[in-house]
N, C-alpha and C positions, 0 to 999 in steps of 0.2 A: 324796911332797911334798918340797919344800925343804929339803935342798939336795941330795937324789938329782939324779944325773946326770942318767937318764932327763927327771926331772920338768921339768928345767930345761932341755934340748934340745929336748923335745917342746912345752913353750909358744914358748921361741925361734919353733921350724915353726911353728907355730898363730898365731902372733901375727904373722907376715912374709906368711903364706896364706890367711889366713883367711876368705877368698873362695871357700878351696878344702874346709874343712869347718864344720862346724855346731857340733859338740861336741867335748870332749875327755874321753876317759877317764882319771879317777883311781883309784889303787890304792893302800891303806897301810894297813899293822897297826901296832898303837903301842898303848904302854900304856893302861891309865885314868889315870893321871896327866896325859896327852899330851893326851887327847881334853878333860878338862876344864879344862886352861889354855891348850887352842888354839880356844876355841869361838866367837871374833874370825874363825877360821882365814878364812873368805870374805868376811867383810865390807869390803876393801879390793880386791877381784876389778873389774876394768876392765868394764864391763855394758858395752863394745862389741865384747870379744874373742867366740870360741864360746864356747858353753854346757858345764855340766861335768854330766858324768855322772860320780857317783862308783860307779863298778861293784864294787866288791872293797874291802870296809873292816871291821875290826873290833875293840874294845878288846881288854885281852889281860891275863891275872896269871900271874905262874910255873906256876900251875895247869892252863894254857892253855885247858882243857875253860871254856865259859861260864858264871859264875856270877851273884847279884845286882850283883854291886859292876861287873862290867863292862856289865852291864843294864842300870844306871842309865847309866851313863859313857855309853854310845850314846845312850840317852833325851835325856841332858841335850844332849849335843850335834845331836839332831835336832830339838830344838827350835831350834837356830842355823840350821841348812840350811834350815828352814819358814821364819826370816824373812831367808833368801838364796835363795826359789824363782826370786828373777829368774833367778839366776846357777844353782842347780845342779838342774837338772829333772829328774835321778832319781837315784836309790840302792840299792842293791842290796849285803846282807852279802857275807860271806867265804861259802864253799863251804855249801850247804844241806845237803846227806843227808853221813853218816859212819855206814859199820856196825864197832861194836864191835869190834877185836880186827884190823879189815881195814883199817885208816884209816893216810894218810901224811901230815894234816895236821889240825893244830886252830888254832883252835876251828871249829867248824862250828854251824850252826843246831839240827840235828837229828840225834840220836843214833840206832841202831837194831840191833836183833839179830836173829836168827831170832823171834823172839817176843815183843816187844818195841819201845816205840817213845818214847823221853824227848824231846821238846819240852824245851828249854831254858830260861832265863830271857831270853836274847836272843831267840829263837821269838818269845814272847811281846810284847815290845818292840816288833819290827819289826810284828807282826801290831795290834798297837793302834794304830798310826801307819797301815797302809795302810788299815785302815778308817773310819778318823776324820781324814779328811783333806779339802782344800778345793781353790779354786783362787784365794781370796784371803788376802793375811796381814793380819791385824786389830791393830795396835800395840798391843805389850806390853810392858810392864815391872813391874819389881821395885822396891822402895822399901825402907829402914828394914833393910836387912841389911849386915853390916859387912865393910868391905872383902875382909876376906881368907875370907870364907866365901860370895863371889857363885858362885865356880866350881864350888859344889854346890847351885845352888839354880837351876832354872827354871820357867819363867811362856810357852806359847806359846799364840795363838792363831789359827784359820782358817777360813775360812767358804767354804760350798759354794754361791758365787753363784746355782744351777738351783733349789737346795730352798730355801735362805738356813737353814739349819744353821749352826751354829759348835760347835766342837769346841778346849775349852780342857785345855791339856796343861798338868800340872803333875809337877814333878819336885824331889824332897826328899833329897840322896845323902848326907845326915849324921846321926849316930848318936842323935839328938835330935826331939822330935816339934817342928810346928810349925805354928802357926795364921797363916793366909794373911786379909786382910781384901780383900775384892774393890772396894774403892773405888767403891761405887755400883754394882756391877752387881750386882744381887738376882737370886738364883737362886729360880725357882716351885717350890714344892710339888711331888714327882714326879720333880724331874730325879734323871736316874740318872749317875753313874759306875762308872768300871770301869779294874781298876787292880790291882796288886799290889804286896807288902812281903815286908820279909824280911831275913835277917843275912846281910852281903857275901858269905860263903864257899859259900853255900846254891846248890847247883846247880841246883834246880826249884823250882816255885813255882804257887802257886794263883790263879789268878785271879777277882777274886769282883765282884759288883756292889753299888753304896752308892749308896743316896737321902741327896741333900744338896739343903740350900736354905739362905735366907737370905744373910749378906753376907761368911760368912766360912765356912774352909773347916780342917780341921783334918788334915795329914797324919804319918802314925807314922813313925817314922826308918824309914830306905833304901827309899821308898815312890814309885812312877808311877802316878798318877792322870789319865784323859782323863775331862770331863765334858763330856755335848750336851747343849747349848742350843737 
């Protein structure tokens, strides 16, 4: 990203050529700090340059190995890229497989030993998003949170024009629980979500499923919740 070299020659090309490709790839590690006060990062993207593929991204803590608090930090940011699908038409983590004790780089999705196999909290994240995903973005927003606490708090949603599904993503990365009020959209009897919580540091994580309905929605500090509608 800006202002690597790279990032800023390679749009140069793209933007003088761009006749000559479709897409461009992005690559960038950065902290959770990064990810949660760049989460504008596409929203000023030209819709006539090529499309981005962000190939290679991941948040990051001195810890490197993926935890909740970097879990969240992706979540909360792939809720910005769902409502920038004009602009970035896929994504794809940092390195998937790492076997224990063999590995030259972290964090990676998936941990692994001879006998042994830890799915991550990022695993998980990225895995809740590819399956609950749309090919439309349905406006969302947030209301009644104050200013300096918007950068941990998101609201996405998207609809699977074929079936007409929508898939609402909710993401809570502060140490506080927090009751969400859905503004007229009544959730039936039945709906399910599916979602996990947990304390920042926690490097696995359980993913469980909750019947919720009515107009409001209730999520426990450092918690991602996706619910179909």
């Amino acid at each position: 990203h800006a202002p690597s070299a790279d990032y800023l020659e390679g749009w140069d090309f793209s933007k003088k050529h761009s006749d000559l490709q479709y897409m461009v790839d992005e690559h960038y590690y950065e902290s959770t700090g990064w990810f949660m006060h760049h989460r504008d990062y596409y929203d000023n993207y030209d819709r006539h340059m090529p499309k981005v593929y962000l190939g290679e991204y991941a948040a990051s803590t001195p810890e490197k190995r993926p935890n909740v608090e970097t879990a969240l930090a992706e979540a909360l940011y792939l809720t910005d890229i769902e409502r920038n699908g004009d602009v970035v038409e896929m994504t794809s983590y940092a390195p998937m497989l790492a076997k224990d004790g063999h590995r030259n780089w972290d964090p990676d999705m998936i941990y692994f030993s001879n006998t042994e196999v830890c799915p991550t909290p990022a695993y998980e994240t990225q895995r809740l998003f590819s399956v609950n995903s749309g090919d439309r973005y349905v406006a969302t927003s947030l209301s009644g949170i104050p200013l300096q606490l918007k950068h941990r708090i998101a609201a996405s949603m998207v609809r699977d024009s074929k079936t007409g599904k929508k898939y609402l993503k909710l993401v809570n990365a502060l140490p506080v629980e927090l009751t969400i009020s859905l503004n007229g959209l009544m959730i039936p009897e039945g709906t399910l979500a599916e979602g996990f919580d947990g304390q920042p540091e926690e490097q696995s994580v359980e993913v469980k499923s909750f019947e919720v309905k009515g107009e409001k929605i209730v999520l426990p500090p450092y918690a991602f919740r996706v619910i179909r509608l």
